[in-house]
N, C-alpha and C positions, 0 to 999 in steps of 0.2 A: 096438496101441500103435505109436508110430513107433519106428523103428531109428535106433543113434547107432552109426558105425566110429571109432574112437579108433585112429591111426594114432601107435603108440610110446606106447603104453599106459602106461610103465613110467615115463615123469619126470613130476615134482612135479605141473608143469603141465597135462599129461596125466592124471593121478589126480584136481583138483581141475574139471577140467572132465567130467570123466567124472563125479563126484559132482553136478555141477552140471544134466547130462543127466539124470540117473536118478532129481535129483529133482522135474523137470517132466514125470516119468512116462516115459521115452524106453528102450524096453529097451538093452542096452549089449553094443558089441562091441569086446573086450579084445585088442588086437593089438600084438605085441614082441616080438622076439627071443628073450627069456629069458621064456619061456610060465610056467613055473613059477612064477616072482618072481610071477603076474597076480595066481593063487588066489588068496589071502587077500584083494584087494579088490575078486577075482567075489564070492564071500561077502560081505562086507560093503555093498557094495552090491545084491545082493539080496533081503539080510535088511534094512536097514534102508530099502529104499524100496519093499519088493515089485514089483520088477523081473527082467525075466530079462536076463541077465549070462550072456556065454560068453567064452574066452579062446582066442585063435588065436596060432600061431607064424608070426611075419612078420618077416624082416631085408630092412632098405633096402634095403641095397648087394647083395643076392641078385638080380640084377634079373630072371635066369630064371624064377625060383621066383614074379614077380608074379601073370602072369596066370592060375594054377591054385590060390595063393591068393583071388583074387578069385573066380573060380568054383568054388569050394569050398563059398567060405560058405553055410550052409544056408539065409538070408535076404538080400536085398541089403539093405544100408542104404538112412533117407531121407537121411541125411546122415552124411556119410564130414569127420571132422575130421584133417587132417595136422600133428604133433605133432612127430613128432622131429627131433632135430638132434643136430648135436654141434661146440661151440667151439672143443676143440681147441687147440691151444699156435703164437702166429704165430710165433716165431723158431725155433722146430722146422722147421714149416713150411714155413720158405723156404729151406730146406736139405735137408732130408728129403722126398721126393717122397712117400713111402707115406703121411703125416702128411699135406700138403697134398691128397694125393686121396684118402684119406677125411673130412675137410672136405667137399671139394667133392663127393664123390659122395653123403654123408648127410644133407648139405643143399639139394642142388638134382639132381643126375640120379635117385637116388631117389627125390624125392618127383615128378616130373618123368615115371618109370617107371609107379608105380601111377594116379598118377592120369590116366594117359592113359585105363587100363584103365576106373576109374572113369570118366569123363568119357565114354565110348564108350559105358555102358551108360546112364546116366543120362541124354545127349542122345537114347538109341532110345527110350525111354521117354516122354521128354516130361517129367523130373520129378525133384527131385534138390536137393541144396545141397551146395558145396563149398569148404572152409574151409582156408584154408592156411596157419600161422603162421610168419609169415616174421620181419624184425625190421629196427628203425630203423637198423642196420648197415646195411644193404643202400642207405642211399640218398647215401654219401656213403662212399668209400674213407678209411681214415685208418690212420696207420703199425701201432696196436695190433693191430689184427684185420682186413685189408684182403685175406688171403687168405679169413676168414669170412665177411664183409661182401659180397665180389663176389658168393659160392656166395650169399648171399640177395638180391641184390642179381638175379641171371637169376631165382631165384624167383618174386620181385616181380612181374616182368617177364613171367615165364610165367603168374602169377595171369591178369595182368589182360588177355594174350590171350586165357586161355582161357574170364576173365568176359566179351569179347568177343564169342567165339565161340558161348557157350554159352547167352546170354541169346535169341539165335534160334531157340534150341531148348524154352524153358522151366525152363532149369537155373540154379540162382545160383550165382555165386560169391564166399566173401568172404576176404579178403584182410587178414590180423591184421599189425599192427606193434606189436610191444610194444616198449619201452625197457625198462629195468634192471626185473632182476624176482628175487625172493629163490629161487633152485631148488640143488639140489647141483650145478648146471652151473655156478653163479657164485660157489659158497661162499668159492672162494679169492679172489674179485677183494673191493676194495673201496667200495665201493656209497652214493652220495650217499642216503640215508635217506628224503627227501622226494620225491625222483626216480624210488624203487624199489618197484617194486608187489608184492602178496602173490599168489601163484597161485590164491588164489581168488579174488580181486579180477578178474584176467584174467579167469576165467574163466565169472566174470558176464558180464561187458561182452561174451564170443565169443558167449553164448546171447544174449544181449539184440539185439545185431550181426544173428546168423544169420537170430533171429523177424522182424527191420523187415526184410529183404534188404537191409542197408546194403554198399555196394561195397568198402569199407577201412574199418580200425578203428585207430585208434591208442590203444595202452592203455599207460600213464595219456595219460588224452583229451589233457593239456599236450606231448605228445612232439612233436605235428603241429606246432604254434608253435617248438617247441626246433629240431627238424628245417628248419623253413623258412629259420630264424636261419643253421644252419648249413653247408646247400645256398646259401645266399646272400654266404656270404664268398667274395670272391675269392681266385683259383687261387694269384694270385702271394705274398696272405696268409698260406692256408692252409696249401699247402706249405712252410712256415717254421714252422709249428705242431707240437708235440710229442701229440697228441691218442690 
């Protein structure tokens, strides 16, 4: 069976793509900081897909600890999915340095970290996919979350060098934007209905993405037109905007 690395195993979106893996038969590798929280959905993902499920301790922002995590693993993955993040509070933020650079390190120098690691094995190889969920923030600064928005916004940015790079190699890579999506990372914010996707919903469209090697994904597919709309307003507009 092929291997799945589920990188931040442990949010919404992360659990339903990882259910989504294991049940196109994919064995599952459980990786997050808080290893413990994993158990109960190695179990249940085992049991109910007859899959094998293991769970590893991995923190982002560890960035020492990356590459003896990755050589650890008793299996390489065929495909390594990057998951975590963290939104984090902007008016904190821009006052609080420790706030803003865990932002920036959880969403882009660690994912940034491991998947060098990854990318170096999979290119010697000859063989490999690599999924990076980044987000429609990233492509357009705006006063709300523009310190979270830049950290995905080099993500982006490093996706698609490294799907650059790596396509000379025989490695994919794909590059997720989701807009608003229902997880405990956004429980507090409040969420246009019709706009916001279910995490399992996402997490179709990642497997669906991964199987075609499509280059980006925009989930819900309408984001890419929202997005275009909004990269297309003028500067002098914009920044007049309360967004």
């Amino acid at each position: 069976m092929p291997t799945a690395l589920i990188l931040g195993a442990g949010s919404d979106m992360a659990v339903a793509i990882a259910r989504q893996f294991a049940s196109e038969k994919y064995d599952i590798q459980l990786a997050a900081r808080k290893v413990d929280s994993l158990y109960p959905l190695q179990q249940d993902l085992a049991i109910r897909y007859q899959v094998k499920v293991e769970s590893f301790a991995f923190d982002a922002t560890d960035f020492d600890s990356h590459a003896a995590f990755y050589a650890d693993l008793p299996v390489k993955p065929d495909i390594t999915i990057c998951v975590f993040g963290y939104l984090g509070e902007q008016e904190k933020a821009q006052s609080n340095w420790s706030e803003a650079a865990r932002i920036i390190h959880t969403n882009y120098t660690g994912a940034v970290s491991i998947l060098n690691i990854v990318a170096e094995d999979y290119a010697a190889k000859g063989a490999g996919t690599i999924v990076g969920i980044s987000s429609v923030a990233g492509e357009r600064g705006r006063l709300s979350n523009y310190i979270y928005g830049s950290a995905k916004a080099g993500f982006t940015a490093y996706l698609s060098g490294l799907r650059n790079r790596l396509f000379h190699k025989g490695v994919h890579v794909l590059s997720v934007q989701p807009g608003f999506v229902y997880t405990r990372m956004t429980e507090h914010l409040k969420l246009p209905p019709l706009l916001t996707a279910q995490p399992q919903d996402v997490a179709k469209d990642v497997y669906k993405a991964a199987k075609r090697k499509k280059n980006t994904l925009y989930t819900k597919w309408f984001w890419k037109y929202i997005m275009l709309i909004i990269k297309s307003v003028p500067e002098g507009i914009f920044k007049k905007l309360k967004l």
